[in-house]
N, C-alpha and C positions, 0 to 999 in steps of 0.2 A: 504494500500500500504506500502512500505519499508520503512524503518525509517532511516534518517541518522546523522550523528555524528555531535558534538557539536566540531568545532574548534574555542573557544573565539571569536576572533573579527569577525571572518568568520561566526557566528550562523545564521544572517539575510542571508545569501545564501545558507545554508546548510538544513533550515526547507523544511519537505515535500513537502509542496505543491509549495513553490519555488522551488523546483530541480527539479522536476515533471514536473511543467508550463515550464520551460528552457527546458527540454528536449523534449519537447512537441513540443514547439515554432522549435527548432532546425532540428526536427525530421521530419516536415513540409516541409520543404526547398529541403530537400534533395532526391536527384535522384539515391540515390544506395547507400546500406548500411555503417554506420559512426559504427567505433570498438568505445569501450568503452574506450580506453585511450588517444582517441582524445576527446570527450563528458570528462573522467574527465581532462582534458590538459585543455579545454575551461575554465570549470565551476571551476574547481580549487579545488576538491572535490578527494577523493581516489575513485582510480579505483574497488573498492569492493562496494563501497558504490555505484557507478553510479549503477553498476552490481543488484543492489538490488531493485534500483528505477525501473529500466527498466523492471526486471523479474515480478517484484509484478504490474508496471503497464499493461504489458502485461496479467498477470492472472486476472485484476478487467476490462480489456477490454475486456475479452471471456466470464467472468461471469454477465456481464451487456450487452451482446448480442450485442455488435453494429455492426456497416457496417465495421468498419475496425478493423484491427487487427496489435500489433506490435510484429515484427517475427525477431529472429535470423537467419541470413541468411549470409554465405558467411563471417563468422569470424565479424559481424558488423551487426547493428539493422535497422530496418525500418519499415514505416505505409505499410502496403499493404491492399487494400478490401478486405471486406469478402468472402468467395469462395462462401457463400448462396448468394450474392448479385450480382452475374457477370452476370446476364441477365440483370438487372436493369442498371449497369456498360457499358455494351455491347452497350444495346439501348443509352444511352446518350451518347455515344462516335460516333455510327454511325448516329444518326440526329444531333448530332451537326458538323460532315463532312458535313452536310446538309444545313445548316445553309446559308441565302442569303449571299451572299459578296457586302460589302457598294458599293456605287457609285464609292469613290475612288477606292480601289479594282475592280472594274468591268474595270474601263479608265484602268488601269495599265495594267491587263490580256488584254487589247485590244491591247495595244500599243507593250508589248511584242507578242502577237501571228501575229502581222501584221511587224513588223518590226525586229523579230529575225533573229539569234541571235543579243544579241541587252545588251549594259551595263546597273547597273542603272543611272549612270551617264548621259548617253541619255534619258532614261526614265524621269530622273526628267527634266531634259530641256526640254523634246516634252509637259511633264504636266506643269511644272510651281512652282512643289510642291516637297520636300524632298519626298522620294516613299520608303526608308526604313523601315520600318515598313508594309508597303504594301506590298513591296517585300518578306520581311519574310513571312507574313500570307498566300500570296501564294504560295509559297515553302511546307510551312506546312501543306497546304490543295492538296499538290501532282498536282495542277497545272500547277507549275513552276519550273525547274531545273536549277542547273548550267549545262552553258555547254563548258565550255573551258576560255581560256584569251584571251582578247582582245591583238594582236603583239604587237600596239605601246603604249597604256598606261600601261599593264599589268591591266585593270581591270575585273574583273569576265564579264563572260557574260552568259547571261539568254535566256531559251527559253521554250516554251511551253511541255508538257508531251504526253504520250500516254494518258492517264487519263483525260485532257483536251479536247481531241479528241472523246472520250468517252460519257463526260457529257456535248458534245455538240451534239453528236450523230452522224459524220461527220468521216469517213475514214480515209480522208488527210487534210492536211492543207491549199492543193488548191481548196479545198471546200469552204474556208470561203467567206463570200460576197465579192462582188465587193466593193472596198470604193474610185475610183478613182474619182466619183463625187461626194465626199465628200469632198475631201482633196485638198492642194495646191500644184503647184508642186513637186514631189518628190525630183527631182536634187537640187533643191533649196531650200528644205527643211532641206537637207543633208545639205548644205554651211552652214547655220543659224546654225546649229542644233554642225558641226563641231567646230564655231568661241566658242559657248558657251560652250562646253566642252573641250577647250584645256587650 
């Protein structure tokens, strides 16, 4: 790989395979390509020298065959998989769509498909539990969307997908069970549910 320069007290950041590892580490993170004079702005290295690491590491990652590859793209570098590898890539992205949703996850998608739209600020009050984190992973799983603001607090509100409807296998959403002898009052539930979110 690229060799780079001895600046005195700087040598311990400048060796190979430390510039290499940092850009490695860095390269990692990132969700759309970083130009070479923010990479040397960070590491504190001349923009010629990143330039060098990056190209040489780029050609010993074609020449040792792996799954990914780092590509100049869009004036700035990035990992991207290998183009041999996107059926393998494919299949793990669509069973992991697949993947069961915890218990948590499951109460959440309930409370919003029966009670949207619906904030998560009531959501965490009807569970009992912070539901951020649950709310995101359903969003990401195309379960759950925004879908407007709440008038009087301004907070986001959520409701179930077409996709939801789908992987339940149900048309509408006045399909879903009956849960009236499940639950307690509704009007009443609403007062309790109003005191704890104001």
């Amino acid at each position: 790989m690229s060799k780079g320069i001895d600046k005195g007290d700087k040598t311990d950041k400048t060796t190979d395979k430390t510039v290499e590892r940092s850009l490695e580490a860095i390269l990692m993170v990132v969700d759309e390509p970083v130009n070479e004079i923010l990479l040397a702005q960070v590491l504190e290295i001349p923009t010629e020298v990143i330039r060098g690491h990056l190209q040489g590491m780029a050609a010993a990652y074609l020449a040792e065959e792996r799954g990914f590859e780092l590509r100049e793209v869009a004036g700035g570098w990035r990992f991207y998989s290998h183009p041999e590898s996107a059926s393998a890539v494919e299949r793990f992205v669509l069973e992991g769509q697949q993947a069961k949703l915890t218990q948590a996850a499951l109460e959440t998608l309930a409370v919003v498909a029966y009670r949207q739209p619906v904030s998560r600020a009531r959501v965490s009050a009807i569970r009992g539990v912070n539901v951020e984190a649950v709310m995101k992973t359903l969003v990401n799983r195309g379960l759950v969307e925004e879908s407007g603001v709440e008038g009087e607090s301004g907070a986001i509100l959520y409701q179930t997908t077409p996709y939801f409807l789908e992987r339940l296998g149900i048309p509408s959403l006045a399909e879903l069970p009956e849960l009236a002898g499940h639950l307690p009052d509704l009007d009443a539930l609403d007062e309790v549910l109003d005191s704890l979110t104001e």
